[in-house]
VMD Tcl script that draws the C-alpha trace (Angstrom):
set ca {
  {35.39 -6.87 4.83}
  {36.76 -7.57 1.40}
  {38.26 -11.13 2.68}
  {34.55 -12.27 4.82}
  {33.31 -11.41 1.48}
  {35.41 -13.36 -1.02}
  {35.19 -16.18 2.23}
  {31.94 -16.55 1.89}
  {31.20 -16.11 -1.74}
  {33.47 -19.47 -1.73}
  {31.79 -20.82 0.92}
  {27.94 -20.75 -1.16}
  {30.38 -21.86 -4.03}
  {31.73 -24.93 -2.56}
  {28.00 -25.91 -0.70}
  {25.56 -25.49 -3.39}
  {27.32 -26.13 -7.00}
  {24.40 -24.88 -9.56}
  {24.11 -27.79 -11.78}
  {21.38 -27.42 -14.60}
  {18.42 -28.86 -13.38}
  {15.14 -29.18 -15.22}
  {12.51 -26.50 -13.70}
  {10.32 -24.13 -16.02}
  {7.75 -22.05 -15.99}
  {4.14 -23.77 -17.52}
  {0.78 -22.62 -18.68}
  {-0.73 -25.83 -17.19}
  {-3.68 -24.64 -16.03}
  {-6.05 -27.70 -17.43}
  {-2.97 -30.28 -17.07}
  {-4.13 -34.06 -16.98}
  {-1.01 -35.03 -15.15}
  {-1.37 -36.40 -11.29}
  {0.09 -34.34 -8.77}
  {2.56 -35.65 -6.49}
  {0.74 -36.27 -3.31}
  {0.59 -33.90 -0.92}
  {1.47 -33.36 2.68}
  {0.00 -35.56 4.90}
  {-1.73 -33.87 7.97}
  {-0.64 -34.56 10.95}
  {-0.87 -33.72 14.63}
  {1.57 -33.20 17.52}
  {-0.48 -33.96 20.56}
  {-0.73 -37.04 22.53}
  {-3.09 -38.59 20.07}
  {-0.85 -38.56 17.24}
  {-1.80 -39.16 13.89}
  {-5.39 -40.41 14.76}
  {-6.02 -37.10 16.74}
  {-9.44 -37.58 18.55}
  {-8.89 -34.18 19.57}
  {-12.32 -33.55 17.70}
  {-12.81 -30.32 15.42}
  {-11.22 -28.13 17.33}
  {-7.54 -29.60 17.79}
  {-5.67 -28.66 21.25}
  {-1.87 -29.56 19.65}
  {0.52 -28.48 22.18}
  {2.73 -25.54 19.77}
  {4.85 -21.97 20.23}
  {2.01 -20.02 19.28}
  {-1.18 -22.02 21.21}
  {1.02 -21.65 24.07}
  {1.62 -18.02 23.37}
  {-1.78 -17.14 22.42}
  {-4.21 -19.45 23.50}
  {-5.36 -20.00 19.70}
  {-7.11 -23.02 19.00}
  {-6.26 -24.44 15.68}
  {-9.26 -25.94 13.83}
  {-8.70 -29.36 12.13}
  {-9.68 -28.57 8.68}
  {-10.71 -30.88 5.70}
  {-10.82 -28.54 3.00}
  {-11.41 -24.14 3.24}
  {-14.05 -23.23 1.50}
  {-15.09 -19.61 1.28}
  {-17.73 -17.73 2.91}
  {-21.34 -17.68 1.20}
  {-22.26 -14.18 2.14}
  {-22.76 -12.35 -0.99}
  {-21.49 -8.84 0.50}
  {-18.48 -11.22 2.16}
  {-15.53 -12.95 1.38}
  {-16.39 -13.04 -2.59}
  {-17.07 -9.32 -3.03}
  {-14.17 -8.05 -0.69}
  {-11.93 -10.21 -2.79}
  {-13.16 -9.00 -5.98}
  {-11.29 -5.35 -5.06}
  {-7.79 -7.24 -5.97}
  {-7.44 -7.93 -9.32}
  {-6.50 -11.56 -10.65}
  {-3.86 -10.23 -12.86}
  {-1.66 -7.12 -13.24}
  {-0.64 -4.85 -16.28}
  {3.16 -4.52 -15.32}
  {3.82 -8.44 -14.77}
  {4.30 -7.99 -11.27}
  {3.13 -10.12 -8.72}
  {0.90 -8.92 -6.40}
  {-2.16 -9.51 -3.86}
  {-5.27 -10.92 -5.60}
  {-2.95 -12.21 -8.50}
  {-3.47 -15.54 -9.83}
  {0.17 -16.71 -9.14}
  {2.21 -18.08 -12.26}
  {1.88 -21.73 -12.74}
  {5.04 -23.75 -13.19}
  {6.52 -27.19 -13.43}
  {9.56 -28.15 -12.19}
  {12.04 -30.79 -10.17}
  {11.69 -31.18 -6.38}
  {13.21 -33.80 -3.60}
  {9.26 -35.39 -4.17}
  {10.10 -35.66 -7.88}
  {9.08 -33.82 -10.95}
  {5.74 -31.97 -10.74}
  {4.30 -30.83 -14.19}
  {2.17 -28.51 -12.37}
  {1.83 -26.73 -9.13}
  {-1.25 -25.78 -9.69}
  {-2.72 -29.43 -10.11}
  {0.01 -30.12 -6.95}
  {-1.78 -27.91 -4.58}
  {-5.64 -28.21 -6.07}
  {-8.26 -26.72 -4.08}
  {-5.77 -26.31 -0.82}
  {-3.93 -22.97 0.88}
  {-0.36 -23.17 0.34}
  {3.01 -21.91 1.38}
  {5.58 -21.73 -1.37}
  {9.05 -20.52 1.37}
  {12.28 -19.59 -0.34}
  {15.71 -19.72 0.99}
  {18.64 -17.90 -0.47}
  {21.19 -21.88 -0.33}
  {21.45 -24.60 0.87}
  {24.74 -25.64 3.40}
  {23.84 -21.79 5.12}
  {23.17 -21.06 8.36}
  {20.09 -19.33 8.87}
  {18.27 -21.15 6.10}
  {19.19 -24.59 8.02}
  {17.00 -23.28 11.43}
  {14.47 -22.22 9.01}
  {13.78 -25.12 7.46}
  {14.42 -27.28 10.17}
  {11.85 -25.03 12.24}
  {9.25 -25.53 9.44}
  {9.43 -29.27 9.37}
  {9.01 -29.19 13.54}
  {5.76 -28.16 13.51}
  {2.79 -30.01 12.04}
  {0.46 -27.17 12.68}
  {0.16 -26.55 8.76}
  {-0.62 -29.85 8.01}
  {-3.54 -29.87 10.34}
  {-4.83 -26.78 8.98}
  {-4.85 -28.37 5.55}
  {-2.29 -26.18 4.61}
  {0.62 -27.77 2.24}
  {4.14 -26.30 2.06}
  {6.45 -26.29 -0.65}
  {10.08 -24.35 0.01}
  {12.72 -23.71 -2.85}
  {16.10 -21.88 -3.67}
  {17.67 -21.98 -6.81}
  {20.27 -25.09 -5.84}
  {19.22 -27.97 -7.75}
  {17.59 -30.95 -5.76}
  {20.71 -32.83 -5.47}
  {22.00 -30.75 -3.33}
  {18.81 -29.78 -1.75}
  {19.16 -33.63 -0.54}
  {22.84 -33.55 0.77}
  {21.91 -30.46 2.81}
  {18.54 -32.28 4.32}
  {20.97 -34.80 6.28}
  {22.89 -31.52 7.49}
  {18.90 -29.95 8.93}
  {17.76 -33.10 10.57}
  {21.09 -33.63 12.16}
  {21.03 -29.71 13.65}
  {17.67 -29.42 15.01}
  {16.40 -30.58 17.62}
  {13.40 -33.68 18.04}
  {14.29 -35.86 15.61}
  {12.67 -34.08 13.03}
  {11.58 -35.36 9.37}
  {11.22 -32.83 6.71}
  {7.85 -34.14 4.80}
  {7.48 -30.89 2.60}
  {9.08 -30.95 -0.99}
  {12.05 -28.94 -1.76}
  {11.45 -27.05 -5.20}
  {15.28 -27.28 -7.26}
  {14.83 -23.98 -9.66}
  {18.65 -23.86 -10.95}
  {17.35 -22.24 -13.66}
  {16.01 -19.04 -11.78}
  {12.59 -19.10 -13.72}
  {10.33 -19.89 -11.02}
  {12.14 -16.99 -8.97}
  {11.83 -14.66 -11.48}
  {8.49 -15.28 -12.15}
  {7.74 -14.91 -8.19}
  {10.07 -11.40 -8.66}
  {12.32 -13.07 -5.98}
  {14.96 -12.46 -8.88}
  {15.46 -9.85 -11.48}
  {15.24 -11.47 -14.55}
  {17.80 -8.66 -16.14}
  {20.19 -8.28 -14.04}
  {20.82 -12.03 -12.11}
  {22.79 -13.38 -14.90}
  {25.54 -10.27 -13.88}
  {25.95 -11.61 -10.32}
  {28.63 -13.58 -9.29}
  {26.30 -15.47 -6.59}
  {22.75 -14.31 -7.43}
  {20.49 -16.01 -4.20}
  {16.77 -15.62 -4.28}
  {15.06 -13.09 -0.96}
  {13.41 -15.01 1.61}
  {10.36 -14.64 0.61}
  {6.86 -16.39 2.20}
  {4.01 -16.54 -0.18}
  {0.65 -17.53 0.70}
  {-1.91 -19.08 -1.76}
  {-5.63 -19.62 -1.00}
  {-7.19 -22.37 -2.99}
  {-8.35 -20.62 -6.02}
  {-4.67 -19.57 -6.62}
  {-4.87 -15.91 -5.66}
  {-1.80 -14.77 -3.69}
  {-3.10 -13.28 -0.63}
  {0.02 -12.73 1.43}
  {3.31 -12.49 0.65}
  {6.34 -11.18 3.32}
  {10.26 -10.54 1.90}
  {13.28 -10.70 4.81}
  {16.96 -9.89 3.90}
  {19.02 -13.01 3.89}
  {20.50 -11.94 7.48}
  {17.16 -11.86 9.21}
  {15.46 -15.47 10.05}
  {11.65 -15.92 9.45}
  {9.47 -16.46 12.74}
  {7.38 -19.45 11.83}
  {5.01 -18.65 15.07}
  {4.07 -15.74 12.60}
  {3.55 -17.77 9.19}
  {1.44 -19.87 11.26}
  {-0.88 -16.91 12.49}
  {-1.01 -15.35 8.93}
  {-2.26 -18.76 7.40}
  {-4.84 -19.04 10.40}
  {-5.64 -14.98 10.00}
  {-6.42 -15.65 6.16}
  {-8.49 -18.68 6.27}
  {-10.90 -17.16 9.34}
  {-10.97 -14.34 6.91}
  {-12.09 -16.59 4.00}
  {-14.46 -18.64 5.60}
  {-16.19 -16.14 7.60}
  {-15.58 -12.82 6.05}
  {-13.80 -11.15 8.63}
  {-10.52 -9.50 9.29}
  {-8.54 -9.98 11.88}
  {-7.04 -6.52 14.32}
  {-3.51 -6.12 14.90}
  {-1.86 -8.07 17.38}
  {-4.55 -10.67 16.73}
  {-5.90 -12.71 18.99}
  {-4.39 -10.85 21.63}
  {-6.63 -7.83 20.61}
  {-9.08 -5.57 22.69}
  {-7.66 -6.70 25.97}
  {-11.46 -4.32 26.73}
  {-13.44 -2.01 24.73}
  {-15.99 1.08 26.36}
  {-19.23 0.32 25.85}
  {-22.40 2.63 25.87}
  {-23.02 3.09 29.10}
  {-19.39 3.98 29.97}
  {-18.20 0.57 30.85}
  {-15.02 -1.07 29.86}
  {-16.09 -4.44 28.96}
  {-13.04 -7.62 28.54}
  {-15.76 -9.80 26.59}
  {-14.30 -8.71 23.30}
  {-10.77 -10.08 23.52}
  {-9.55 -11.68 20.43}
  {-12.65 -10.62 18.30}
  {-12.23 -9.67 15.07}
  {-14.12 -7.03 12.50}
  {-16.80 -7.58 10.02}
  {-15.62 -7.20 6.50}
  {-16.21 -3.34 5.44}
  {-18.26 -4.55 2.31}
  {-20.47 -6.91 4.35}
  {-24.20 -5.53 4.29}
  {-25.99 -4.37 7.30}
  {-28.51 -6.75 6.34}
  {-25.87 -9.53 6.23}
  {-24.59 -8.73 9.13}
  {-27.34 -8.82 11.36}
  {-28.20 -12.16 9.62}
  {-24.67 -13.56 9.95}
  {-23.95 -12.36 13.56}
  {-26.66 -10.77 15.56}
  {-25.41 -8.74 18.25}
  {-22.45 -7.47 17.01}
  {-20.97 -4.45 18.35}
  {-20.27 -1.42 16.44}
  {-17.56 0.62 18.50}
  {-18.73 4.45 18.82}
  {-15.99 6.86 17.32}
  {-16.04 10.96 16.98}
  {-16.56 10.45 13.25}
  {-19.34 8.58 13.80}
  {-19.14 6.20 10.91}
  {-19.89 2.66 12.15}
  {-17.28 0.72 10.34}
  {-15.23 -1.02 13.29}
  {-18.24 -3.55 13.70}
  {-16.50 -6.19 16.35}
  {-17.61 -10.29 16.16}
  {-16.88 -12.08 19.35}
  {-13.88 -15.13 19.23}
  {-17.18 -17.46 19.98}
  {-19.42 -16.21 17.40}
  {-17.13 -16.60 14.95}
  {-16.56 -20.50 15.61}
  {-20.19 -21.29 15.72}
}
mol new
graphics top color blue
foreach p $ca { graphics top sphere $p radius 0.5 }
foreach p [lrange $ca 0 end-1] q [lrange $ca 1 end] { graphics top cylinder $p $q radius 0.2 }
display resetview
């Protein structure tokens, strides 16, 4: 064990020097500075990049052909109007915590630093009004961070969501550059990796994320950042974020039903079962019936109104429990898209 361990610590030595490379942390928030321009959707069916797909985009993918999802072409999320909705459900998170910590609801930390799309004063102004991924990896020149990334750039289901990624580690963007020739000549398709590469040699965006512990990181010999997913709705707030160990590879089938998940939520103030949309195969109804017209529904928000509710999406059905309390109020799939 002792020699795999001293193998490898040479290994992430020898593949991902850490050079100094300019990345720190900003209070930016009313920066004047143009962003780098972001992703560029695109789509993977037979259209290609002039999809006339129509709203509702049919891209062949892992999860539509898992699920059946249809993945909505979007210009830019905006959130829900209902005044018991989206607004007032997201108002039980605060924007800011008394610890430091990062958490859901947060306004995440703003931050300027180097990346393989050059430097960015602000990502903040970088991701303006859009969801957003930020993806760490623990190095570059590893092995299970070289299928992750190279599974990321394969699917363009993101960008047609209007959803921009950004991934990082704390290698600086030289050698975030080497290792890109090493991805696209691994996976498979021919990829192109379009996303930005953050270079944060310094550890200060990692920190700030609490990928790293500020106090202790400088003591280890080979400190590598979690894999860590965040996800970042367009007024900043984190609303998901997901930690592996650096043994365990992400499922991107997964990222790309959280990001879906969040902005249905957002736009039409509803939450999303378990196991959504493979949900409530059938439900009973009244009269004793099992009924299979409910599959891949979703709930009503808890604080949207009665009043709302009826307004927003007449006929909805409130599932009858012993306790009686009608709070699993169900939307169909095809309500929700109207």
């Amino acid at each position: 064990m002792k020699v795999l361990a001293q193998a490898t610590k040479m290994y992430l030595r020898q593949a991902a020097p850490r050079t100094v490379a300019r990345c720190s942390l900003s209070t930016l928030a009313t920066s004047t500075t143009t962003a780098t321009s972001p992703l560029a959707a695109s789509c993977s069916c037979p259209c290609g990049p002039n999809c006339r797909c129509g709203p509702t985009c049919s891209c062949s993918s892992s999860l539509g052909k898992k699920t059946n999802t249809k993945i909505t072409r979007r210009s830019m999320s905006t959130m829900d109007d209902l005044k018991t909705g989206t607004e007032a459900y997201m108002g039980l998170y605060p924007e800011a915590s008394t610890d430091g910590a990062l958490r859901l609801g947060n306004i995440i930390p703003d931050f300027a630093c180097e990346t393989t799309h050059g430097y960015w004063e602000s990502f903040h102004e970088w991701k303006k009004g859009k969801w957003a991924i930020l993806f760490s990896h623990p190095a570059d020149f590893t092995p299970v961070c070289t299928t992750e990334i190279g599974r990321l750039a394969s699917s363009t289901i993101l960008g047609v969501m209007d959803c921009l990624v950004a991934t990082l580690s704390v290698d600086p963007v030289k050698s975030h550059n080497d290792w890109l020739q090493d991805v696209v000549a691994h996976c498979e398709n021919k990829i192109e990796v379009k996303f930005p590469i953050i270079g944060d040699a310094d550890r200060k965006v990692s920190t700030a994320f609490g990928m790293l512990d500020e106090k202790t990181s400088d003591d280890q010999e080979l400190p590598l950042t979690i894999r860590a997913v965040f996800i970042i709705n367009p007024e900043n707030k984190l609303m998901l974020s997901l930690n592996y160990p650096a043994c365990v590879g992400r499922n991107m089938d997964e990222i790309v039903r959280c990001v879906e998940a969040l902005q249905l939520s957002y736009e039409k103030s509803i939450a999303t079962p378990a196991n959504w949309p493979n949900n409530h195969e059938e439900i009973l109804m009244p009269d004793g019936s099992h009924s299979s017209e409910y599959k891949g529904s979703v709930f009503l928000l808890p604080t949207v109104s009665e009043e709302e509710a009826n307004e927003r999406y007449p006929g909805f059905h409130t599932c009858d429990v012993p306790s009686k309390i009608p709070y699993l109020r169900l939307v169909k799939a095809e309500d929700v898209e109207k």
